[in-house]
Every structure is written in C-alpha cells, then in structure tokens.
DSSP file (Angstrom, degrees, kcal/mol; ACC not computed):
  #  RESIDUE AA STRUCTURE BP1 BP2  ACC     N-H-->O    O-->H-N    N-H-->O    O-->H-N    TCO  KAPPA ALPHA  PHI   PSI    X-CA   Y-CA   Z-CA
    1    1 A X              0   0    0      0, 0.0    74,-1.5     0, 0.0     2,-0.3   0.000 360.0 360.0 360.0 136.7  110.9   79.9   97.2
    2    2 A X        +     0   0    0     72,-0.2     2,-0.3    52,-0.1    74,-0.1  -0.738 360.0 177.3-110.4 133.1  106.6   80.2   97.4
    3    3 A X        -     0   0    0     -2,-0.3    74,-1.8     2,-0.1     2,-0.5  -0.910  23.9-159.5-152.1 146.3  105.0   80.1  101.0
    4    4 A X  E     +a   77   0A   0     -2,-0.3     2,-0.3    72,-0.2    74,-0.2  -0.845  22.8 174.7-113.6 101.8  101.7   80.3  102.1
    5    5 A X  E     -a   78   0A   0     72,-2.1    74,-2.1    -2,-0.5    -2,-0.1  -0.824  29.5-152.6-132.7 144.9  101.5   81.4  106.0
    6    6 A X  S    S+     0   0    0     -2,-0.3     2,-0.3    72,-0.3    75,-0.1  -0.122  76.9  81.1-113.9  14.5   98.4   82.3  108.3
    7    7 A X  S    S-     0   0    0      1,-0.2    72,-0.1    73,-0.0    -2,-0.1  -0.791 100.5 -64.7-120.5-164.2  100.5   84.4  110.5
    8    8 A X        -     0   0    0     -2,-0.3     2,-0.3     1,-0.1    -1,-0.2   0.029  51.5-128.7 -48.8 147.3  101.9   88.3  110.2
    9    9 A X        -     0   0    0     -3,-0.1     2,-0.5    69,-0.1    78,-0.2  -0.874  25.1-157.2 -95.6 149.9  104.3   88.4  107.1
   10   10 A X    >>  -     0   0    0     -2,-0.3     3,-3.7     1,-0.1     4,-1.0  -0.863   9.0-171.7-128.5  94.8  107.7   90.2  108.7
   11   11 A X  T 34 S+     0   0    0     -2,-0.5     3,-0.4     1,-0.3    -1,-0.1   0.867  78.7  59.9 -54.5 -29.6  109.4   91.5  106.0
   12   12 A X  T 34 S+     0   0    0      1,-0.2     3,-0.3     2,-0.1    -1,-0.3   0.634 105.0  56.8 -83.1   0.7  112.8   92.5  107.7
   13   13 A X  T <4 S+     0   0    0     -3,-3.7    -1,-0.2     1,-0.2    -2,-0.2   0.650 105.9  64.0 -84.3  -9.6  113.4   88.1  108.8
   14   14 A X  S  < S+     0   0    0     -4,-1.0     2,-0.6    -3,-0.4    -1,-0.2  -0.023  73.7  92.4-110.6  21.2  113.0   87.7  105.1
   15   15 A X        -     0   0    0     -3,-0.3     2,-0.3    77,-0.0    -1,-0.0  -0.946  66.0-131.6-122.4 115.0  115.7   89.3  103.3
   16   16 A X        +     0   0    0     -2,-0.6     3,-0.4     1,-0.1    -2,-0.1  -0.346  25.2 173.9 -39.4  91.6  118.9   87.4  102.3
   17   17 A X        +     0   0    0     -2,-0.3    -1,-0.1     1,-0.2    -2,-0.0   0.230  65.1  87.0-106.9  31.8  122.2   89.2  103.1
   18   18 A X        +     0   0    0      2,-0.0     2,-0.7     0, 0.0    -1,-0.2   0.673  66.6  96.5 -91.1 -23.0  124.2   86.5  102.1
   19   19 A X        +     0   0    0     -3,-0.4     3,-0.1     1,-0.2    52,-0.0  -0.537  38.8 172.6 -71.2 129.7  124.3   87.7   98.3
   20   20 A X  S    S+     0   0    0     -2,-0.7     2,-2.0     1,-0.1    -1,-0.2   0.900  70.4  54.7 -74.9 -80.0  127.1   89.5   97.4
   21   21 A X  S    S+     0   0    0      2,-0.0     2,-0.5    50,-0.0    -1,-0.1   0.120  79.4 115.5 -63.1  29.9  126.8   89.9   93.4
   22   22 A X        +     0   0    0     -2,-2.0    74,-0.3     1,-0.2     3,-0.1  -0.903  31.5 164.8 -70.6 106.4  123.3   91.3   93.7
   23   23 A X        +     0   0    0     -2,-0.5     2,-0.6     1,-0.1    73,-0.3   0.801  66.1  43.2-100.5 -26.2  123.2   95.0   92.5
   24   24 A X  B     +B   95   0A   0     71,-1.5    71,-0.7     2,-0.0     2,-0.3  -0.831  64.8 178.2-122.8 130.2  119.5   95.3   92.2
   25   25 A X        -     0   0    0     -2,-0.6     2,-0.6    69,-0.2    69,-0.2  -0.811   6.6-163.2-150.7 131.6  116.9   94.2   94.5
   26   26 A X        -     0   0    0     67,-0.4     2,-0.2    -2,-0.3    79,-0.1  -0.948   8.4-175.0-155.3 115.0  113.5   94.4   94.5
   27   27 A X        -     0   0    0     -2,-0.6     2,-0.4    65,-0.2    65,-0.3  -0.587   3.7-169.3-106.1 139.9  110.1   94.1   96.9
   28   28 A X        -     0   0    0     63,-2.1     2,-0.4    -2,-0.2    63,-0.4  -0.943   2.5-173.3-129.9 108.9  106.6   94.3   96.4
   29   29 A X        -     0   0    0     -2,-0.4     2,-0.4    61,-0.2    61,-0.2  -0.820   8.9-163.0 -93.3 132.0  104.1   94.5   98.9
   30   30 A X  B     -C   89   0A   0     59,-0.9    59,-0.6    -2,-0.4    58,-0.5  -0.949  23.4-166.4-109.6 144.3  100.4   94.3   98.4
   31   31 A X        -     0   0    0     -2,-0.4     2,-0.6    56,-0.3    55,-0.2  -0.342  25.4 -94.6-134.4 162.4   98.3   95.7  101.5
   32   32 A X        -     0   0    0     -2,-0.2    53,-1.9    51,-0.2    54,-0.3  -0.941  47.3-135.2 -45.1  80.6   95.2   95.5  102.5
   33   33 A X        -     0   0    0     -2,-0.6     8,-0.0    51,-0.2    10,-0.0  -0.165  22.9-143.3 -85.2 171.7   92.7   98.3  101.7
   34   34 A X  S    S+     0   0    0      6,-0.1     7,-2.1    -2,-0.1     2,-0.3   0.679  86.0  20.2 -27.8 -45.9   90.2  100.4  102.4
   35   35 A X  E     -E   40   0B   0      5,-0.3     2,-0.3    89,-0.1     5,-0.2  -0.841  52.3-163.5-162.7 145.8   88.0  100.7   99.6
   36   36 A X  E >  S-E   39   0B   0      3,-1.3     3,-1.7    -2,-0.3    86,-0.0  -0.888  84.7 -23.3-152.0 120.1   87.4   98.2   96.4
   37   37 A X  T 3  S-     0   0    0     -2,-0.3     3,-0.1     1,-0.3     0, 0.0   0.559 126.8 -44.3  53.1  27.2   85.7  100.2   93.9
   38   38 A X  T 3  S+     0   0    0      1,-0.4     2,-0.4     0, 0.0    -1,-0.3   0.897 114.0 121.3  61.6  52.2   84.1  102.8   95.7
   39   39 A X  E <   -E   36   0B   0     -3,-1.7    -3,-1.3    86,-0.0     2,-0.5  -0.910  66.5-123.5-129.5 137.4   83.0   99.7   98.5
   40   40 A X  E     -E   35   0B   0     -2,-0.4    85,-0.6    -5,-0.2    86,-0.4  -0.841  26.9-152.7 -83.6 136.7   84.4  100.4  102.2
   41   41 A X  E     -F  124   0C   0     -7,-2.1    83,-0.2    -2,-0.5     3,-0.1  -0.811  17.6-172.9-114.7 135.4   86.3   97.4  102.9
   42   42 A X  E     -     0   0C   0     81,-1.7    42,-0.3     1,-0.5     2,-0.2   0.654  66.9 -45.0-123.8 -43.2   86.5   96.4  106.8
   43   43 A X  E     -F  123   0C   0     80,-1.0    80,-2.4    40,-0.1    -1,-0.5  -0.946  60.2-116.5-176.3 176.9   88.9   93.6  106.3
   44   44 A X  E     -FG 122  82C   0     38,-1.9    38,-2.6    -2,-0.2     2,-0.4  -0.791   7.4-151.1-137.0-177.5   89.5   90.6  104.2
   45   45 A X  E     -FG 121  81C   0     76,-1.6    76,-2.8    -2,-0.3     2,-0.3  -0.982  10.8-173.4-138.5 129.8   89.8   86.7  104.2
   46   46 A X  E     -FG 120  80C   0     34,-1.2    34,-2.2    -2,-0.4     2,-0.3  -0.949   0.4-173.6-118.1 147.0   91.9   84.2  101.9
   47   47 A X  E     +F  119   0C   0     72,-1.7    72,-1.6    -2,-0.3     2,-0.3  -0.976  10.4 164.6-125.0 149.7   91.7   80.7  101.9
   48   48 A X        -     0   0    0     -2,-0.3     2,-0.6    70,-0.2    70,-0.2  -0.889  42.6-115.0-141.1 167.8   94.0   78.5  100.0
   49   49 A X     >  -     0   0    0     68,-0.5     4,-1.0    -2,-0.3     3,-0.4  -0.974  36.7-148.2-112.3  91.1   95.0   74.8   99.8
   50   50 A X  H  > S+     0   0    0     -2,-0.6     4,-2.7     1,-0.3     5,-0.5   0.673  84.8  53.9 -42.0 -51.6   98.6   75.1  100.8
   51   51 A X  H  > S+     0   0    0      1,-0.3     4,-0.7     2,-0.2    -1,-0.3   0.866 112.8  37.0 -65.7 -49.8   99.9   72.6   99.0
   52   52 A X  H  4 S+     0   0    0     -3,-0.4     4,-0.5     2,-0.2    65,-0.3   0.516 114.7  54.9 -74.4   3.5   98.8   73.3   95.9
   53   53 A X  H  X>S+     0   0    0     -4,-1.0     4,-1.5     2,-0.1     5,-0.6   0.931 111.8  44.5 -64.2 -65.0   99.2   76.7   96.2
   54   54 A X  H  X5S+     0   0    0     -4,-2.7     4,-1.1     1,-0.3     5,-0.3   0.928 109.5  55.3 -65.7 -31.2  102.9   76.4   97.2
   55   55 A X  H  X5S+     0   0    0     -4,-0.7     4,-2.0    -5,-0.5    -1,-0.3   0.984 107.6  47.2 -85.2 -30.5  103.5   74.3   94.8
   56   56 A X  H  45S+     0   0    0     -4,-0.5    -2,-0.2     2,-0.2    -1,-0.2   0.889 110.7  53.4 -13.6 -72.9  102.2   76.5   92.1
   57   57 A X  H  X5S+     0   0    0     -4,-1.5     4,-1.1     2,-0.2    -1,-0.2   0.474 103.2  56.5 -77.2 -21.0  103.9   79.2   93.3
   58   58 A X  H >X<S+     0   0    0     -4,-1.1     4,-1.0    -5,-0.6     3,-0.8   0.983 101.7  55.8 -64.7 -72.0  107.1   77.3   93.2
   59   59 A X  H 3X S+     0   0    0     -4,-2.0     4,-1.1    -5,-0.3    -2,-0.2   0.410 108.4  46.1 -30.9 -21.1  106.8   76.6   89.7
   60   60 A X  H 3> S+     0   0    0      2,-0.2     4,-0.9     3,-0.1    -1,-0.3   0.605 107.3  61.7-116.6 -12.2  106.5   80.5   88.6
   61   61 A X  H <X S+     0   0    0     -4,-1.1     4,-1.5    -3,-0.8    -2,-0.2   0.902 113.2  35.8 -49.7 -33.6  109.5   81.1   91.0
   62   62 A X  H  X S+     0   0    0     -4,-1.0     4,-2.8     2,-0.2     5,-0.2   0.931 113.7  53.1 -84.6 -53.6  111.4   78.9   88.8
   63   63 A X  H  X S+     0   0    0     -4,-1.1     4,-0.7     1,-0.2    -1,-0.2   0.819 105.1  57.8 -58.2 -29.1  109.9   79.9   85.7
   64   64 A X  H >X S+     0   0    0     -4,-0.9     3,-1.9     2,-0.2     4,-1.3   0.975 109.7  47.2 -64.5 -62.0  110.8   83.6   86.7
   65   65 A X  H 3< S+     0   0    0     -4,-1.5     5,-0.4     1,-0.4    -2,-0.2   0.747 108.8  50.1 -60.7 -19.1  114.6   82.4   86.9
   66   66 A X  H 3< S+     0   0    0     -4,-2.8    -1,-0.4     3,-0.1    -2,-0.2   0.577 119.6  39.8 -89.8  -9.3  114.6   80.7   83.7
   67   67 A X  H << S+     0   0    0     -3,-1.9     2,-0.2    -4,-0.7    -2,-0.2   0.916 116.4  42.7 -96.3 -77.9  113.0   84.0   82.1
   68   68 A X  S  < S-     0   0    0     -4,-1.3     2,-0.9    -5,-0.2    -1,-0.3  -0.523  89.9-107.5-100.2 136.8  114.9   86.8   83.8
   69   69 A X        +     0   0    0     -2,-0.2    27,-0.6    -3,-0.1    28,-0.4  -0.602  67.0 149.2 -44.4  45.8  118.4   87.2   84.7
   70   70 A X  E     - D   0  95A   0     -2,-0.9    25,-0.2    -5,-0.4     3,-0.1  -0.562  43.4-165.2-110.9 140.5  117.7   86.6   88.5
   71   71 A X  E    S-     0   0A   0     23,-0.9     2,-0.3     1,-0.3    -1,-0.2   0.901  78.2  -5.0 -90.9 -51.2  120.1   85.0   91.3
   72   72 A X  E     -     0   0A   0      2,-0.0    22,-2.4   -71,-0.0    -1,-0.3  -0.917  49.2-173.6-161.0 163.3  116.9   84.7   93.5
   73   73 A X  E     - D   0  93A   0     20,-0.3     2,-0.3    -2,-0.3    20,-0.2  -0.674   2.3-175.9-176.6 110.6  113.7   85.0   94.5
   74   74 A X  E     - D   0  92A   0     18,-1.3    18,-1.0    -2,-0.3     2,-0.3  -0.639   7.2-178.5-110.3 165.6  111.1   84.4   97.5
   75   75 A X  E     - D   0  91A   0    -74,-1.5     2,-0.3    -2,-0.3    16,-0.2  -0.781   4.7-173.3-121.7 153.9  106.6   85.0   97.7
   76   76 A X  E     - D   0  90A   0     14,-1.4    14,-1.3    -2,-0.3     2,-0.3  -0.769   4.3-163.1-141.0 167.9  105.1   84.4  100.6
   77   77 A X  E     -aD   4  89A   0    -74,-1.8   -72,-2.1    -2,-0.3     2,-0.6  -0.934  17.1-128.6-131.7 119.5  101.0   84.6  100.5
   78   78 A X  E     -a    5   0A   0     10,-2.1   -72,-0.3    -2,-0.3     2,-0.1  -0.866  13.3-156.2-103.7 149.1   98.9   84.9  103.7
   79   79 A X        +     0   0    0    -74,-2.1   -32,-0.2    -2,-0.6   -74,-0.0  -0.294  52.2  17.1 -74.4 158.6   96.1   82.8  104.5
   80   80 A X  E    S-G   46   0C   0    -34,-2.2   -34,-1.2    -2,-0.1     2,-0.6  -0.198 103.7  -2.8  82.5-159.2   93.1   83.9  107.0
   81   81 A X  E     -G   45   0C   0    -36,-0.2     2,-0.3   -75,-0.1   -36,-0.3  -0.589  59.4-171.7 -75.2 130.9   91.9   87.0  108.2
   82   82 A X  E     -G   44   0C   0    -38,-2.6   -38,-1.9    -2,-0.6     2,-0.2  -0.901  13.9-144.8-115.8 160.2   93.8   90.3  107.2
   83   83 A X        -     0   0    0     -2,-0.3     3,-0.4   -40,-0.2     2,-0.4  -0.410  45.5 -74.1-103.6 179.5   93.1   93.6  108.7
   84   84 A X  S    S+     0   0    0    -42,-0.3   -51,-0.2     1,-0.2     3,-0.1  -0.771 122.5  25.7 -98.7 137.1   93.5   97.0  106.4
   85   85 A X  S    S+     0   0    0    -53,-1.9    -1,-0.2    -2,-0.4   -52,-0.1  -0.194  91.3 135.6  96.3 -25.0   97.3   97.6  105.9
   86   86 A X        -     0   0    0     -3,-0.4     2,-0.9   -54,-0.3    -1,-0.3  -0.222  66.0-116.5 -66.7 136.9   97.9   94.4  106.4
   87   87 A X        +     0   0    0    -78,-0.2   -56,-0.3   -56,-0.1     3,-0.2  -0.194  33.6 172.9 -81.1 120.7  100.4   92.8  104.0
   88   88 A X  S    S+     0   0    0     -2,-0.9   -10,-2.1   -58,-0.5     2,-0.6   0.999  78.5  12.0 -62.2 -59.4   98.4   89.7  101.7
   89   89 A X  E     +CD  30  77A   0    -59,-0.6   -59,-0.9   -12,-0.2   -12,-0.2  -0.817  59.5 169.8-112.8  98.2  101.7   89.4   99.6
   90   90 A X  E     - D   0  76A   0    -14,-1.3   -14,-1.4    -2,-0.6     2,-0.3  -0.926  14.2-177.4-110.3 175.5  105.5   90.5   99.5
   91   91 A X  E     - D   0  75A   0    -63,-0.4   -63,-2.1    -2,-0.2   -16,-0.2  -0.750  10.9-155.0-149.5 177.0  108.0   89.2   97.2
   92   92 A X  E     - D   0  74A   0    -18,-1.0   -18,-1.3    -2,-0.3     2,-0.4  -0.850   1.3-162.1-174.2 128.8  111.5   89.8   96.8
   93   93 A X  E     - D   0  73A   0    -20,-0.2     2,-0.4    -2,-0.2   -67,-0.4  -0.968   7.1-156.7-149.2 138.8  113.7   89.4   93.7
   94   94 A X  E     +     0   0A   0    -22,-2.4   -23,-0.9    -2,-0.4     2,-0.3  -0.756  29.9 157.7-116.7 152.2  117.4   89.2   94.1
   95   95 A X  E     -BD  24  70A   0    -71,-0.7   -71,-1.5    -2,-0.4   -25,-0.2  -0.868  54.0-122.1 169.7 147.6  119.6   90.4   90.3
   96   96 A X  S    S+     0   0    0    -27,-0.6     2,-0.5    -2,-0.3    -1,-0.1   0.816 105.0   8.3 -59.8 -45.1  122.9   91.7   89.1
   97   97 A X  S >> S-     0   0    0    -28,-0.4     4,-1.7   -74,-0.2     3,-1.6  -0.879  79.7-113.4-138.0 150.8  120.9   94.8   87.7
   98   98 A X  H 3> S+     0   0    0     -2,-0.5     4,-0.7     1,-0.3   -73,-0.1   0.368 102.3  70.6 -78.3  23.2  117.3   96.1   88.0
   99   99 A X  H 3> S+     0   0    0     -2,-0.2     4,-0.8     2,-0.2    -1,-0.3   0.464 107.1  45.5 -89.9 -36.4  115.8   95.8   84.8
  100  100 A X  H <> S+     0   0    0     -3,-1.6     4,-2.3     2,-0.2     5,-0.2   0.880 119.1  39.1-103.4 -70.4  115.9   91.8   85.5
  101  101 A X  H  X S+     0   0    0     -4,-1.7     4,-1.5     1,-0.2    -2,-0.2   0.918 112.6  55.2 -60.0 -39.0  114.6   92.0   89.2
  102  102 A X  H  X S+     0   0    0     -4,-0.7     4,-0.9     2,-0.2    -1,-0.2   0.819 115.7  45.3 -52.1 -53.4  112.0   94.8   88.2
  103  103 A X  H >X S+     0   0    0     -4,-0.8     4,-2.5     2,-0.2     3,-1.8   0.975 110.5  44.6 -52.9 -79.0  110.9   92.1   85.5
  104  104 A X  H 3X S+     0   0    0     -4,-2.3     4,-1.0     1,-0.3    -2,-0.2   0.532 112.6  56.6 -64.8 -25.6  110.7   88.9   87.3
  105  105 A X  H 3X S+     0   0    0     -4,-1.5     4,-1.2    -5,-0.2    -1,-0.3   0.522 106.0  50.9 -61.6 -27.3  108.9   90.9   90.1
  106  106 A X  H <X S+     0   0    0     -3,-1.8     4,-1.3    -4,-0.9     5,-0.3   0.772 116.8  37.8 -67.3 -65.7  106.2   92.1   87.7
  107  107 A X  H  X S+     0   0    0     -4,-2.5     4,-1.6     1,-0.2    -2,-0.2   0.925 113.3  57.7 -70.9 -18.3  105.5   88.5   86.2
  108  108 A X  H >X S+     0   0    0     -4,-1.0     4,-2.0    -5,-0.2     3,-0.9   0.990 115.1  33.6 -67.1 -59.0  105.8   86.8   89.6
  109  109 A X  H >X S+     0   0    0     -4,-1.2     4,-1.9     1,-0.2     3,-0.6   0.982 121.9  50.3 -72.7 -45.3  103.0   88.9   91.4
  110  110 A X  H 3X S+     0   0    0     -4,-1.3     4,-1.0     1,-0.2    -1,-0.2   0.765 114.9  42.2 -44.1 -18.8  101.1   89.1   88.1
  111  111 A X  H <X S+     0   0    0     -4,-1.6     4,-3.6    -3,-0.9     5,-0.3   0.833 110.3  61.9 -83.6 -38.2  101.4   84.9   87.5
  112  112 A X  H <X S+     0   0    0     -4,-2.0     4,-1.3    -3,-0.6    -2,-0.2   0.926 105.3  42.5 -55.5 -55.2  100.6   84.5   91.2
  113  113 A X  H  < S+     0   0    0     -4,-1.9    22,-0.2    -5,-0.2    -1,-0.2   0.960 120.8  41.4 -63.0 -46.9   97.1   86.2   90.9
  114  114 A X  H  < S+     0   0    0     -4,-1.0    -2,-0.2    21,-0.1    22,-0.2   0.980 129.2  27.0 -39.6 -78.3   96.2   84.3   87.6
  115  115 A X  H  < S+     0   0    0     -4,-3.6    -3,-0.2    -5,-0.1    -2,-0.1   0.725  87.9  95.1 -63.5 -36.2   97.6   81.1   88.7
  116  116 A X  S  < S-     0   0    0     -4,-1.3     2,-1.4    -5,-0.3   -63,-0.1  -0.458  70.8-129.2 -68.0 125.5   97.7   80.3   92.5
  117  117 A X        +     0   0    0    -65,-0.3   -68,-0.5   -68,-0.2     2,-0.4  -0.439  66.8 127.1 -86.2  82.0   94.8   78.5   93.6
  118  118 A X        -     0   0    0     -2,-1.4     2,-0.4    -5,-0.2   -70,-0.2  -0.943  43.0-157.4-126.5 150.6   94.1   81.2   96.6
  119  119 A X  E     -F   47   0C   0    -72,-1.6   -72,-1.7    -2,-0.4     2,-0.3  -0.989   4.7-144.1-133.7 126.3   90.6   82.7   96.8
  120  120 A X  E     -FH  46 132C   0     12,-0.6    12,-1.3    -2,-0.4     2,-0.3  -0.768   7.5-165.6 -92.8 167.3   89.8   86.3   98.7
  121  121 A X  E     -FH  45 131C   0    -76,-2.8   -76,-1.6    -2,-0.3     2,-0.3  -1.000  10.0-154.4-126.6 119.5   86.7   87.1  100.6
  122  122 A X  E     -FH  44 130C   0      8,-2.0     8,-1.7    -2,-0.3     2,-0.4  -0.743   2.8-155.5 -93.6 152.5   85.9   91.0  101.4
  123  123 A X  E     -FH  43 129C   0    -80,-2.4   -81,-1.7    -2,-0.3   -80,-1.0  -0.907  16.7-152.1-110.1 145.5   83.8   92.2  104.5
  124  124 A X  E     -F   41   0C   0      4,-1.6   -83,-0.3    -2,-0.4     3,-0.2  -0.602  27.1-114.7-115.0 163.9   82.4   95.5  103.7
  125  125 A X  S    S+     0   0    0    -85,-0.6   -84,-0.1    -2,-0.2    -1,-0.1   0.692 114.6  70.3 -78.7 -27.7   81.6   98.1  106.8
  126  126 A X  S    S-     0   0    0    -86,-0.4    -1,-0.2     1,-0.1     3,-0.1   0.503 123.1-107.2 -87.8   6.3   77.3   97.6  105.5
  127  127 A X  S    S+     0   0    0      1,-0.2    -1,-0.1    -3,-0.2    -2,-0.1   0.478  82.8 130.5  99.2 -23.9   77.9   94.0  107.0
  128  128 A X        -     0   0    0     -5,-0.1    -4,-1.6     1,-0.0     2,-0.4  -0.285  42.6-155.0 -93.7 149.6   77.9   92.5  103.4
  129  129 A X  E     -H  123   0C   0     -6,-0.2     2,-0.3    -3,-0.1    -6,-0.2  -0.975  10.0-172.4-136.8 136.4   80.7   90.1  102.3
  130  130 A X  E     -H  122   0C   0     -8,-1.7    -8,-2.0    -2,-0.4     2,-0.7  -0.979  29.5-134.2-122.3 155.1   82.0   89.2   98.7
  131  131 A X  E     -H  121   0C   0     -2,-0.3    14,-2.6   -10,-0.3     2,-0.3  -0.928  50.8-177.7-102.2 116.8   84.5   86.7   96.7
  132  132 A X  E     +H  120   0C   0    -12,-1.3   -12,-0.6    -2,-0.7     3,-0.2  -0.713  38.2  10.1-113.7 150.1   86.0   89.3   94.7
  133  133 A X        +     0   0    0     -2,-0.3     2,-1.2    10,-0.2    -1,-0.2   0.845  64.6 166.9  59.3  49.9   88.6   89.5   91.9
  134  134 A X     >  -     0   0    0     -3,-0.2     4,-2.5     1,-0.2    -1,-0.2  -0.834  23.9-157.3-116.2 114.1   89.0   85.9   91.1
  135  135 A X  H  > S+     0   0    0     -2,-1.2     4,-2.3   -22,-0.2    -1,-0.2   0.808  81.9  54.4 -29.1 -58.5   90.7   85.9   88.1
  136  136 A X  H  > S+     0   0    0      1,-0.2     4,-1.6     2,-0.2    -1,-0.2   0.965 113.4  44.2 -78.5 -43.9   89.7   82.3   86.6
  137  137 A X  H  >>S+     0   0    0      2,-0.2     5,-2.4     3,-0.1     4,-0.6   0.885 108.8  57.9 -80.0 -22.8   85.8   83.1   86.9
  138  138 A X  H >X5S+     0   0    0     -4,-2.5     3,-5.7     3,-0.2     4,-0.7   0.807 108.4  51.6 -55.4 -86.6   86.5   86.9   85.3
  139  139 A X  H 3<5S+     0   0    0     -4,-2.3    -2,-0.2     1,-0.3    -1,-0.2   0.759 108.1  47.7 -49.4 -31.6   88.0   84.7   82.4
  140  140 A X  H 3<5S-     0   0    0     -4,-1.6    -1,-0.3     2,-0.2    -2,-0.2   0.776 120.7-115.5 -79.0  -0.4   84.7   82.6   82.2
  141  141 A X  H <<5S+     0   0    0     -3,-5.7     2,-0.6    -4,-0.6    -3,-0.2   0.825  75.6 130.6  82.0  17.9   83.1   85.8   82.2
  142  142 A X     << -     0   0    0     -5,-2.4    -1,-0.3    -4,-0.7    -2,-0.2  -0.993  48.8-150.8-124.3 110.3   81.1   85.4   85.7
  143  143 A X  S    S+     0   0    0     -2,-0.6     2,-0.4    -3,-0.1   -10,-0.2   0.193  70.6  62.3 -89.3  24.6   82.0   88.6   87.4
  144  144 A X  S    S-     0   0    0     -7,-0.1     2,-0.8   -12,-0.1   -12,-0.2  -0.949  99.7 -90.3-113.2 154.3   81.7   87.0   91.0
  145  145 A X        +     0   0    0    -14,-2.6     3,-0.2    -2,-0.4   -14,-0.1  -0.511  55.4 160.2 -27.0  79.0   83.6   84.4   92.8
  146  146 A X    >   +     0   0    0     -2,-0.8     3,-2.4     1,-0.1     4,-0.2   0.405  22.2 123.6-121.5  16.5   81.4   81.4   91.8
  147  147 A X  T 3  S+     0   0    0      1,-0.3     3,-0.4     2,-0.1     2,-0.1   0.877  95.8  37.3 -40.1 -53.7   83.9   77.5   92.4
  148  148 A X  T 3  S+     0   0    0      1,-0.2     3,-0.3    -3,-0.2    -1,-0.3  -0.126  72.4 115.8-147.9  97.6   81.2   76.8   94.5
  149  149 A X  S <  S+     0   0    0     -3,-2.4    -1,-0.2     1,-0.2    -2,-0.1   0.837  81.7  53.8 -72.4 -52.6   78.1   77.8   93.3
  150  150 A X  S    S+     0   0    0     -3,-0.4     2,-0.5    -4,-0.2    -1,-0.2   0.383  87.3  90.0 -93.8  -4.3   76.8   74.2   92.9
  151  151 A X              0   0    0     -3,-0.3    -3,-0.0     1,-0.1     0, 0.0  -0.833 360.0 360.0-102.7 129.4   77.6   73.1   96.8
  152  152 A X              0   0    0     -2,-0.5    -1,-0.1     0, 0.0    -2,-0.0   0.473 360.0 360.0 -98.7 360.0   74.6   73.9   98.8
C-alpha cells in the first residue's frame, strides 16, 4: 500500500501484527533536516497530486513484491509543511528473512524519489526558499527545480 497524507505520520498505528510467518522486518524513516549542503534549513514543503502520486507509488509497491521475496509492504509520503525531525517518509517491508525486506526497502524508497510525482520546497533560516533535489530536472541536467519555469 502507497499513501500520501498532510497530517503527522504515526508510525506505531501502522505496523501489521497480524503476520505470523514474517522473520524479518524492516522500516525506513526519512526526517527532516537541519542543513542541506552546508544551507540551514528552517523547515520544508511538499506538494503532490495525490492521485497520481499514490497511484505511482502503488505500482513500485507491487513491483517490489514481484522482485523481492516480500509478504508485504506499506509508504506513506507527507504532503505540506514539515518541521525539522519531522518524518517526510516511512516505509515498512514485511519478509520471511531480511535480505528480502532489506532489498525491497532499498528500491522502494529509492523508486519513490525517482518516480513519484511529489515536489519539495526548502525555507532556509536567511529567509530564502528553494525546489531542491528533484530528481527528473537533475536528469535533464537543470540543477534546480524548474516544471514551472514557463508559468508566470
């Protein structure tokens, strides 16, 4: 399961203790920091288009279970303002052994950043704001955020 949610992620409603044959399981949280590059970072922004986000993110949940030896496997993504510490991402990978969840938890967040149409925005402490780290304009070679550069 992929979800994209504008409130607090709470990791302890979100874990499945109905599998039994699960020996390995395995979470990844991404936070909110401080600092990007030697930049103070005050707090950050994503916006996404839920629908195609989620459904995105559906599609590399599944493709993670057809890959990897997995019983299961959830994302959720937040939307809006985050504060620093706050968690942007967890996922959660359910497996017989950990070499499988360990796996499918690597290519899930790593497909999620690539693929997922989600965009962040940092606020810096000097007042100054960027669209950082966006994956598809790095590939074009445009080292800012630039989808729309052309909208005045």
């Amino acid at each position: 399961m992929f979800q994209m949610t504008e409130t607090a992620i709470k990791v302890h409603d979100l874990f499945d203790t109905t599998l039994d044959q699960v020996g390995g399981i395995v979470t990844f949280e991404g936070r909110v920091r401080n600092d990007n590059h030697g930049r103070r970072v005050e707090k950050l922004e994503y916006e996404a288009f839920p629908e195609m986000a989620e459904a995105e993110g559906m599609k590399i949940i599944q493709e993670a279970k057809s890959k990897f030896a997995i019983e299961s496997a959830y994302c959720v993504h937040r939307t809006g303002v985050l504060n620093i510490r706050d968690i942007a991402i967890w996922i959660v990978v359910y497996a017989k052994h950990r070499e499988a969840a360990y796996r499918a938890s690597e290519y899930i967040i790593d497909q999620v950043k690539t693929r997922v149409p989600i965009w962040k925005k940092e606020y810096y402490v000097d007042g100054q704001t960027d669209w950082v780290k966006c994956l598809a304009c790095a590939a074009k070679g445009i080292p800012h955020h630039d989808h729309f550069h052309h909208i005045k």
